[in-house]
C-alpha positions as CSV (number, residue, x, y, z in Angstrom):
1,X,-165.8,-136.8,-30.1
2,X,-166.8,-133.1,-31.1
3,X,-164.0,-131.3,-33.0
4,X,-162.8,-127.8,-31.7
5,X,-160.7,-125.7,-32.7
6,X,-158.1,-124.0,-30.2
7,X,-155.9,-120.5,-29.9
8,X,-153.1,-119.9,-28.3
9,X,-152.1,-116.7,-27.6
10,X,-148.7,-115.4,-25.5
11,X,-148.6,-111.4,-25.3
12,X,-144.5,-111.2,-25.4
13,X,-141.8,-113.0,-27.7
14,X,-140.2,-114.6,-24.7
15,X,-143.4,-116.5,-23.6
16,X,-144.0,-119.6,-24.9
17,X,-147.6,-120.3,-26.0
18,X,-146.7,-124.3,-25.9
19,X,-147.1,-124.3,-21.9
20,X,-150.5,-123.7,-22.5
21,X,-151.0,-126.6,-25.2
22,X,-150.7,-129.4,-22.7
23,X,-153.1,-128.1,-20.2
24,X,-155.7,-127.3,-23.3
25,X,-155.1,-130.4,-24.9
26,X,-156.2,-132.0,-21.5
27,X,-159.0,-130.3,-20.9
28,X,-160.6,-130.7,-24.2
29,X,-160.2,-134.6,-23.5
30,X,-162.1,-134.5,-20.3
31,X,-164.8,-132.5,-21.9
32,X,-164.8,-134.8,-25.0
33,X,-163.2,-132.6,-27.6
34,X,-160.7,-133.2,-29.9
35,X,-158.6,-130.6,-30.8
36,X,-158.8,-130.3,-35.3
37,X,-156.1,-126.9,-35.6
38,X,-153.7,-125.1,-32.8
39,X,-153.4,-121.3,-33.9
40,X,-150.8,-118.9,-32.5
41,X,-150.3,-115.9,-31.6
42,X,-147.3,-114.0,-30.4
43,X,-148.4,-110.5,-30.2
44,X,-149.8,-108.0,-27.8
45,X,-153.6,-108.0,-27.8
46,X,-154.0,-104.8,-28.3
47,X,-152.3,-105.2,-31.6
48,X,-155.2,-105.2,-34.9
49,X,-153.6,-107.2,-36.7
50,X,-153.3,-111.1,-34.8
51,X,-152.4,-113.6,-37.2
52,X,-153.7,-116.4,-35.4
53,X,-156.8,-115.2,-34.2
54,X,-157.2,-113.6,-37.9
55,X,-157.2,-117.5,-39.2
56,X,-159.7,-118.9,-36.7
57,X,-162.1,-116.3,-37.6
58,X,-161.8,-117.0,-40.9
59,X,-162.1,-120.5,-40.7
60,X,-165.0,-120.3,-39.1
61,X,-167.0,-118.9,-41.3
62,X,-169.2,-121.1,-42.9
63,X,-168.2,-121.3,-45.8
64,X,-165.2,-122.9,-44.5
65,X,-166.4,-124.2,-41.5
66,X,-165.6,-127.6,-40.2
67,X,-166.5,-127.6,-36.3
């Protein structure tokens, strides 16, 4: 299976960003995909600073790459 990487990402604190896990996880499956690391975010995306989307991008740099 080819390893992936996945973000979550809810826009308000009263969404929960683990109704979208299932589906994703699924869907990665039928493609062949296992999921490696679940990042989160629960911010607006119009906000700079996203934690979660901050650590996939680092993480995918090479240097620390493992996709």
């Amino acid at each position: 299976m080819k390893a992936r990487r996945a973000l979550l990402a809810v826009s308000t604190y009263d969404q929960n960003p683990q109704t979208q896990i299932l589906d994703l996880r699924q869907m990665a499956a039928q493609r062949g995909y296992t999921i490696v690391k679940e990042y989160t975010d629960k911010i607006s995306g119009l906000k700079a600073k996203r934690p979660g989307l901050d650590a996939i991008m680092a993480d995918a740099r090479p240097a620390s790459s493992t996709w």
